[in-house]
Each structure stands twice: as C-alpha cells, then as structure tokens.
N, CA, C and O of each residue as an XYZ file, in Angstrom:
216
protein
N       1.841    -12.605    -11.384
C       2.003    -13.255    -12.670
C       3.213    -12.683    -13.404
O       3.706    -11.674    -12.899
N       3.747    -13.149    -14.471
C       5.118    -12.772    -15.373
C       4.355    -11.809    -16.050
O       5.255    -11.497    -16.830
N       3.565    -11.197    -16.331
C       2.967    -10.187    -16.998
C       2.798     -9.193    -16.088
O       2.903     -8.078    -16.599
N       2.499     -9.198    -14.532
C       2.659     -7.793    -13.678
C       3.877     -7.415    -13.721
O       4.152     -6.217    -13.786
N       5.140     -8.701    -13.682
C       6.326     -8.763    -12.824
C       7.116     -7.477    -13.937
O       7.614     -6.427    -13.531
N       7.024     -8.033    -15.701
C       7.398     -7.590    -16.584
C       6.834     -5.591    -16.606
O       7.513     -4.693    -17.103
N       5.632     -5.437    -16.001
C       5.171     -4.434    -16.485
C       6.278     -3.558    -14.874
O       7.007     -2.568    -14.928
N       6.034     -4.212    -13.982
C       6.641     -3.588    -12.658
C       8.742     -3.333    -13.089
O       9.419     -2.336    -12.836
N       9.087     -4.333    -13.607
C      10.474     -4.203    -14.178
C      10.605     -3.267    -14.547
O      11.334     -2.373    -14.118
N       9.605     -3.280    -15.829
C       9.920     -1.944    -17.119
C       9.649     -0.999    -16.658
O      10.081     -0.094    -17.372
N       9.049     -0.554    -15.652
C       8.568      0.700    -15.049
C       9.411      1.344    -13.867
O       9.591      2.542    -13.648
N       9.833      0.360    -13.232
C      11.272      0.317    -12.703
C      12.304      1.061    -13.247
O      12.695      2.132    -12.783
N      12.706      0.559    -14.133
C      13.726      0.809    -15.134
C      13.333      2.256    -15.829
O      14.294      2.992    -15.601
N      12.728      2.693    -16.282
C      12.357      3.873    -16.672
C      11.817      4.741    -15.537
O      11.108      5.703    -15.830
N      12.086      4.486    -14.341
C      11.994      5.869    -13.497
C      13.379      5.805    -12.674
O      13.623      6.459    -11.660
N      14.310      4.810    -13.362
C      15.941      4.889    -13.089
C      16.212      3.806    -11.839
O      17.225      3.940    -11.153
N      15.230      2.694    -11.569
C      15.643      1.854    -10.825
C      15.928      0.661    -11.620
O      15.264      0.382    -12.618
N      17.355     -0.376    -11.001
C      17.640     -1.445    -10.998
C      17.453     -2.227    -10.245
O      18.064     -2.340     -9.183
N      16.252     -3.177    -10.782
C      15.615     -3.993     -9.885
C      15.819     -5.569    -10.687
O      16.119     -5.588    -11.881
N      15.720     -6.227    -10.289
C      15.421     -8.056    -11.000
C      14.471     -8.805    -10.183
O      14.786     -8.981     -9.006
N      13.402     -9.261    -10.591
C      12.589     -9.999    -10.220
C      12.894    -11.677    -10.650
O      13.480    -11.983    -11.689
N      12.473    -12.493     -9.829
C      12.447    -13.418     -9.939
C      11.809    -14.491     -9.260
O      12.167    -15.084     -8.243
N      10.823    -14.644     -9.968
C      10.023    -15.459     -9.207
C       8.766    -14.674     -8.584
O       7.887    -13.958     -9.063
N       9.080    -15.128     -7.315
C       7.920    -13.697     -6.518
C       8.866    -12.944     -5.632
O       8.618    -12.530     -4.500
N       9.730    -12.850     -6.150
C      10.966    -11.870     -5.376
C      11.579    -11.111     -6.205
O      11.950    -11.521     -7.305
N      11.850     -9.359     -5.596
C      12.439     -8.252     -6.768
C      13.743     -8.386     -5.461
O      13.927     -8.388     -4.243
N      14.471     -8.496     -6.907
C      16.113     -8.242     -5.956
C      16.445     -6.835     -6.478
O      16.357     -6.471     -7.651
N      16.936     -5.917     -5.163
C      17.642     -5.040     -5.569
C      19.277     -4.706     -6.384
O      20.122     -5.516     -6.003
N      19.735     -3.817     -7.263
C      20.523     -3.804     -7.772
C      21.571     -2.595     -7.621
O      22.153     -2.051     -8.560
N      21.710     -2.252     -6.140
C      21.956     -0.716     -5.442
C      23.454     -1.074     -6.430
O      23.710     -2.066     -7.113
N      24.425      0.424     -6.115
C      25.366      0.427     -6.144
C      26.046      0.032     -4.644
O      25.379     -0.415     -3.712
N      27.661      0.310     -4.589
C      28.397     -0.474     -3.605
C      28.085      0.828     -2.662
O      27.649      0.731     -1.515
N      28.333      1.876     -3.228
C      28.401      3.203     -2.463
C      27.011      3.758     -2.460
O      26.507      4.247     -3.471
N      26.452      3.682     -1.402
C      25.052      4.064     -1.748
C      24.296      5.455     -0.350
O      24.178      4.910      0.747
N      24.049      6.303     -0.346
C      23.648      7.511      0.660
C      22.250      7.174      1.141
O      21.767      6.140      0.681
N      21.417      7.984      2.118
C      20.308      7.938      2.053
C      19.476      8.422      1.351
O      18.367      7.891      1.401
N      19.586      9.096      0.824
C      18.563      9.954     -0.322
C      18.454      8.970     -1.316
O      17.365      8.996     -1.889
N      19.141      8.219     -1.654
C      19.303      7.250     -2.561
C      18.389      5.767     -2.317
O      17.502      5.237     -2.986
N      19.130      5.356     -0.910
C      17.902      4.390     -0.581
C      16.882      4.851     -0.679
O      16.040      4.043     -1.072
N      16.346      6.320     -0.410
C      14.765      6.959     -0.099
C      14.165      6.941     -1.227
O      12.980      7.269     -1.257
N      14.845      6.550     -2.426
C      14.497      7.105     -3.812
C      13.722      5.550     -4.108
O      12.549      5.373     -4.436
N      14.967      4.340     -3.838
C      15.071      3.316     -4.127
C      13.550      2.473     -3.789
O      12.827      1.655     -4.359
N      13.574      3.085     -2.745
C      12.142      2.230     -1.994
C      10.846      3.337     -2.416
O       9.924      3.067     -3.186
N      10.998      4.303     -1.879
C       9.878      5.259     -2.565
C       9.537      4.925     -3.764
O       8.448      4.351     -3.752
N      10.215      5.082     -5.321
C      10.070      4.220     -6.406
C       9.706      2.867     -6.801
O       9.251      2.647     -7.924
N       9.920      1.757     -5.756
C       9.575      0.662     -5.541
C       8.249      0.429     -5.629
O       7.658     -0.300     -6.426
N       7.628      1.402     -4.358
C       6.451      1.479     -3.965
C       5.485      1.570     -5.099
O       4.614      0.847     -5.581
N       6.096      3.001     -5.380
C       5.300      3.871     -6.773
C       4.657      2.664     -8.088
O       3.590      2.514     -8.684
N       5.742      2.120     -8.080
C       6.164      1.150     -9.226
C       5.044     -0.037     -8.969
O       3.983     -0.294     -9.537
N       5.649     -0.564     -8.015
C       4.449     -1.617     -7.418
C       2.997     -1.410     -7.832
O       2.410     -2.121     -8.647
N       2.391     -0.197     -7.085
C       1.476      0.227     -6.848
C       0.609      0.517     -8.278
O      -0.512      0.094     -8.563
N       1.275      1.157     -8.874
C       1.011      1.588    -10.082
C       0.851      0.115    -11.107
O       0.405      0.195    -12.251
N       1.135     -0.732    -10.705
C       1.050     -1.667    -12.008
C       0.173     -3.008    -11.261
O       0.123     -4.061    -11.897
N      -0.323     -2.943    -10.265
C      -1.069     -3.861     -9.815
C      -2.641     -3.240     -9.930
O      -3.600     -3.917     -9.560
C-alpha cells in the first residue's frame, strides 16, 4: 500500500539510503562510483528497512 511504501522511503532515507519507490517497485539511487561495502550497506539496509516496516 502507499502507506507501507511511504513509511519504507522515510526509513530509508534516515538510515542514509536513496531509494524511490514506485508503484510496487523501489528503484535504487546508487552513486556512479560505487565499492562493495557500499552495495553491502545498500541491500543490507534495504532489507532492514523492508522488514522493519511491514
């Protein structure tokens, strides 16, 4: 629903990810230059995020 999607955004965003949802799809918002620790963060946080608001 636009009420998980909103709570999963904002929670996103305050543990330092750029994410956009739309629809039933979160688009990522990496930088151009991006390491692995970074992806590890990206998706690990994802998860967290997800998880936490469903």
């Amino acid at each position: 629903t636009k009420k998980i999607l909103r709570k999963i955004s904002t929670k996103a965003i305050e543990s330092g990810l750029l994410i956009r949802p739309i629809g039933h799809t979160i688009y990522f918002m990496p930088p151009y230059i991006i390491n692995h620790d970074e992806i590890d963060f990206m998706i690990d946080t994802t998860l967290e995020v997800i998880q936490s608001s469903i």
